[in-house]
C-alpha positions as CSV (number, residue, x, y, z in Angstrom):
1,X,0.0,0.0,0.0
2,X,2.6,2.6,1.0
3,X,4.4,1.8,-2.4
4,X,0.9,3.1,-4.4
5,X,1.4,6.2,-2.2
6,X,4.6,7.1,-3.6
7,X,4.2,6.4,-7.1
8,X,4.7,9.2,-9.5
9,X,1.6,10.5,-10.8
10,X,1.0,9.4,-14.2
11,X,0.8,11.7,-17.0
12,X,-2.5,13.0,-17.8
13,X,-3.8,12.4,-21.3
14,X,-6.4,14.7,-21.3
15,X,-6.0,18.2,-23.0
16,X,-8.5,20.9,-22.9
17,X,-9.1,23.7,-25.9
18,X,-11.9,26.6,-25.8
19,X,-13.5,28.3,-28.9
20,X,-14.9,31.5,-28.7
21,X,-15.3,33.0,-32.0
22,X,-18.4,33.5,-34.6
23,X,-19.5,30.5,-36.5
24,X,-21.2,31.5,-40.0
25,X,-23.0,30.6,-43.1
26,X,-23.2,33.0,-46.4
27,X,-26.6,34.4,-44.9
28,X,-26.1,34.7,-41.0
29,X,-23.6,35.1,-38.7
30,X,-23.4,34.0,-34.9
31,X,-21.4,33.9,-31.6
32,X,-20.5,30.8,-30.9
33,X,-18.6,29.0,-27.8
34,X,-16.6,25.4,-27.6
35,X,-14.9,23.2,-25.1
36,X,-13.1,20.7,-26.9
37,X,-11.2,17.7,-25.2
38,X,-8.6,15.7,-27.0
39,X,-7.0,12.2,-25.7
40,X,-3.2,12.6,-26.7
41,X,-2.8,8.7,-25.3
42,X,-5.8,7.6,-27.2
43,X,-4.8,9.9,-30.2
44,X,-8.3,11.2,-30.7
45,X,-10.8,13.7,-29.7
46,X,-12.8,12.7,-26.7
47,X,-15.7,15.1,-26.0
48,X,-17.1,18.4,-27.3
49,X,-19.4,21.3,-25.6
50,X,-20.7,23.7,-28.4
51,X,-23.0,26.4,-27.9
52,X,-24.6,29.2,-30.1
53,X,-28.0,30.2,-31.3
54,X,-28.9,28.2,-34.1
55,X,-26.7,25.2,-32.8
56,X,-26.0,23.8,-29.5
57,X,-25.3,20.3,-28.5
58,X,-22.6,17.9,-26.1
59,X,-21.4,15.0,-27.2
60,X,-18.3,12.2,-25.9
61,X,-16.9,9.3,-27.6
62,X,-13.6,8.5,-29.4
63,X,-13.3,10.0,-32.9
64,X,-9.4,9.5,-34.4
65,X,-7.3,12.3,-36.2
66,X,-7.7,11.5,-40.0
67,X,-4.2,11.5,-40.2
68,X,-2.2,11.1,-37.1
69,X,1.3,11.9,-38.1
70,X,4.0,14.4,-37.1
71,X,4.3,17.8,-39.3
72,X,7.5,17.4,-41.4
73,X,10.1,19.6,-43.0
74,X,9.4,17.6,-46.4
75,X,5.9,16.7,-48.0
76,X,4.7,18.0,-44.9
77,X,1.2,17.4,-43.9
78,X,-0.7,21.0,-43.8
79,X,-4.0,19.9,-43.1
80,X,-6.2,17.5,-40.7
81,X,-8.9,17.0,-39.1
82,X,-10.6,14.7,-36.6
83,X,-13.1,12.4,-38.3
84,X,-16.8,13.6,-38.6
85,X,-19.1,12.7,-36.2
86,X,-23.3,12.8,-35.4
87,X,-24.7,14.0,-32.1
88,X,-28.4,13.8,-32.1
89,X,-29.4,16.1,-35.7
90,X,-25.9,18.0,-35.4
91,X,-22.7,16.7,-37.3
92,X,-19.6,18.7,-36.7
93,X,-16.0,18.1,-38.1
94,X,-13.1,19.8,-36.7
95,X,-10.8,20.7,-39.3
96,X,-7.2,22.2,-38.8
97,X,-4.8,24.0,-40.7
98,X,-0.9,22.6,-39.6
99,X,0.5,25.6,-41.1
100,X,2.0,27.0,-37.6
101,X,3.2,23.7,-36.1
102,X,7.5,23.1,-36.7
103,X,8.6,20.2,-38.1
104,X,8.1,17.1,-35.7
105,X,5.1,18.9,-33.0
106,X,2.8,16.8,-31.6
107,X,-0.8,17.6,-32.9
108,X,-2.3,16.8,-29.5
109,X,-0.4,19.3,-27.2
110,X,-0.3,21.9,-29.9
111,X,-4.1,22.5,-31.2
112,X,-3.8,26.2,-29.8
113,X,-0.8,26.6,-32.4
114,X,-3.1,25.3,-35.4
115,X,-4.9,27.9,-37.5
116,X,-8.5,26.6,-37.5
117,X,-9.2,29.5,-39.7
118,X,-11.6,27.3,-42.4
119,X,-12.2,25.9,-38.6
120,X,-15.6,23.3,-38.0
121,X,-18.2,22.2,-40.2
122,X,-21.6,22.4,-37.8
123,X,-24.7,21.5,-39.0
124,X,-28.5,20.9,-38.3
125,X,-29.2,17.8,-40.3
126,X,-33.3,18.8,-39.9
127,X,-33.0,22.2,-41.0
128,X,-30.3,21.7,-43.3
129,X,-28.8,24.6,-41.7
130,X,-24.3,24.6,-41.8
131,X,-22.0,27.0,-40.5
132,X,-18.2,26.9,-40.7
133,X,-16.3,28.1,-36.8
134,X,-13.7,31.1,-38.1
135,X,-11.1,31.3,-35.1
136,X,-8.0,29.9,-33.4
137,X,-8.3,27.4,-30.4
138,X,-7.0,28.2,-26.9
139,X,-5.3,25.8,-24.8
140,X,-6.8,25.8,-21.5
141,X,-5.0,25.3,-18.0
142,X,-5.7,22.0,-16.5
143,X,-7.4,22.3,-13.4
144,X,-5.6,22.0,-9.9
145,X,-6.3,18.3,-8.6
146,X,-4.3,17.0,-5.9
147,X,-2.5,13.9,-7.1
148,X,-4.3,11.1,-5.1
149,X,-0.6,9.4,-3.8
150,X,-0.1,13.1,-2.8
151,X,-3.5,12.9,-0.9
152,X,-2.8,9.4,0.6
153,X,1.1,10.3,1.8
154,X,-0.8,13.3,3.6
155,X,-3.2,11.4,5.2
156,X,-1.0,8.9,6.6
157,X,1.6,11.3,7.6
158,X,-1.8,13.0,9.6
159,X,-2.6,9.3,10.8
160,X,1.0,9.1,11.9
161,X,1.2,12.1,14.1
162,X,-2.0,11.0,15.7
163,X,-1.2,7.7,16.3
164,X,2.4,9.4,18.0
165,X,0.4,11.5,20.0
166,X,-2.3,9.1,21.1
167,X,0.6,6.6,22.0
168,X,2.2,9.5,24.1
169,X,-0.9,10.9,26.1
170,X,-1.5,6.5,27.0
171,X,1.9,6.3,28.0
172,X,1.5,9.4,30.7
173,X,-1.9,7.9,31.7
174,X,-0.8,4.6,32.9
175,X,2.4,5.8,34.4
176,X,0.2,8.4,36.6
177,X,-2.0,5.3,37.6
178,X,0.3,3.5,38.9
């Protein structure tokens, strides 16, 4: 048990991106804002939160990067894009533009240095209503969870010092009675 509590953390997989930008058809245009989560173990995206007028809609799942390979100095790969997916009547496929990432960057910790600029394909399949997202994701700072071995070494170090004390104060109890 004590060896679980001093195991490193593992390295979290998850990454977090925001949106916050217009998305837009040839006839309308309207604010729009994202939380995407990618899986950089799993190589995919993982979940998405989107929000605007004319579209709004959560989903989770697995969907792969159409091509999962490292931007390179030769026949380098400028554009990707996770594979499309349906939530309900929405699809939505995230296209990126690589043009920003050096040669050799990982895709997965580097979204916020893509250029989304042609962005997301969003669309009411019962309307027949589709926008396109115009904007560059943010990475966003992963929230502050204490690691659970740092939680457990904490709490036996408490149950320690306790135990000491308890042990003490029994000590001076019985030599007082007798």
């Amino acid at each position: 048990m004590l060896f679980i509590c001093l195991a490193p953390a593992a390295n979290a997989a998850l990454i977090t991106y925001s949106y916050d930008h217009p998305i837009m058809n040839q006839y309308e245009s309207h604010n729009a804002t994202a939380i995407f989560e990618v899986d950089s173990v799993l190589r995919g995206l993982v979940s998405v939160q989107f929000n605007s007028d004319p579209i709004s809609f959560n989903w989770a799942g697995l969907v792969p990067l159409m091509y999962d390979q490292p931007v390179s100095d030769t026949g380098a790969l400028y554009e990707n894009g996770f594979e499309p997916f349906v939530a309900g009547n929405f699809e939505f496929f995230l296209f990126l533009d690589l043009f920003y990432l050096e040669a050799g960057m990982d895709i997965f910790e580097n979204l916020h240095l893509t250029a989304p600029f042609e962005g997301a394909h969003v669309g009411n399949r019962d309307s027949g209503d589709y926008y396109w997202l115009t904007g560059r994701l943010k990475k966003m700072a992963p929230a502050k969870v204490p690691e659970p071995s740092g939680v457990l070494l904490l709490l036996a170090g408490l149950l320690g010092i306790a135990g000491y004390r308890w042990g003490k104060s029994i000590r001076g109890v019985s030599r007082v009675s007798s």
